[in-house]
N, C-alpha and C positions, 0 to 999 in steps of 0.2 A: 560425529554425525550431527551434532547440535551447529557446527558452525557450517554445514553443509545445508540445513535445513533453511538456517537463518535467511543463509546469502534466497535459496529457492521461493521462501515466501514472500522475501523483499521485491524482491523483483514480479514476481506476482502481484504484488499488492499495489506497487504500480502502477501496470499496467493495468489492472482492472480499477483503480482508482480514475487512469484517465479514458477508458473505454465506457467510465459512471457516467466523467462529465462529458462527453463526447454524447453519448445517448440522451441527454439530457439535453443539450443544448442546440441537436440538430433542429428537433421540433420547437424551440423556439427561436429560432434563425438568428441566433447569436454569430455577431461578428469573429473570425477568426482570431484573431488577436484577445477578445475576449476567453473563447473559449479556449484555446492555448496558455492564456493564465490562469484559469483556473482550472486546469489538468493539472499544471507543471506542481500547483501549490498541491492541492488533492494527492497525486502522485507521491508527493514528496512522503506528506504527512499515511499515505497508508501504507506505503512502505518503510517506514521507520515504526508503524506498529508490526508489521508483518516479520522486519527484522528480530523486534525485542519479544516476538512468540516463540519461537524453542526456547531460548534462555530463560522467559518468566517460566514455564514449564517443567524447565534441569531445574532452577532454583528452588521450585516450591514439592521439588520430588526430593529433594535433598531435603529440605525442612521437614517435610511430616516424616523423618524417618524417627 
């Protein structure tokens, strides 16, 4: 269940990652190309936390035990 969770919030965390900067950079009329790199980066980086959250979770359930 944990690596089924993983894959779900990663990809979540993405897409709201680039649906952040997207909102963010309609109102200040950033060029496309601008705002395309800094999704892609955003994107990247909240889905690689979004990834490593059930696992820090399994892990730190297994430690307090």
């Amino acid at each position: 269940m944990t690596l089924v969770r993983s894959i779900i919030y990663g990809y979540l965390g993405a897409i709201l990652g680039g649906l952040a900067v997207a909102a963010v950079a309609m109102p200040l009329n950033a060029s496309l190309e601008t705002a395309a790199g800094a999704a892609s980066v955003t994107g990247i980086v909240l889905g690689l936390m979004g990834l490593m959250l059930p696992w820090r979770k399994a892990i730190r359930a297994g430690i307090s035990k």
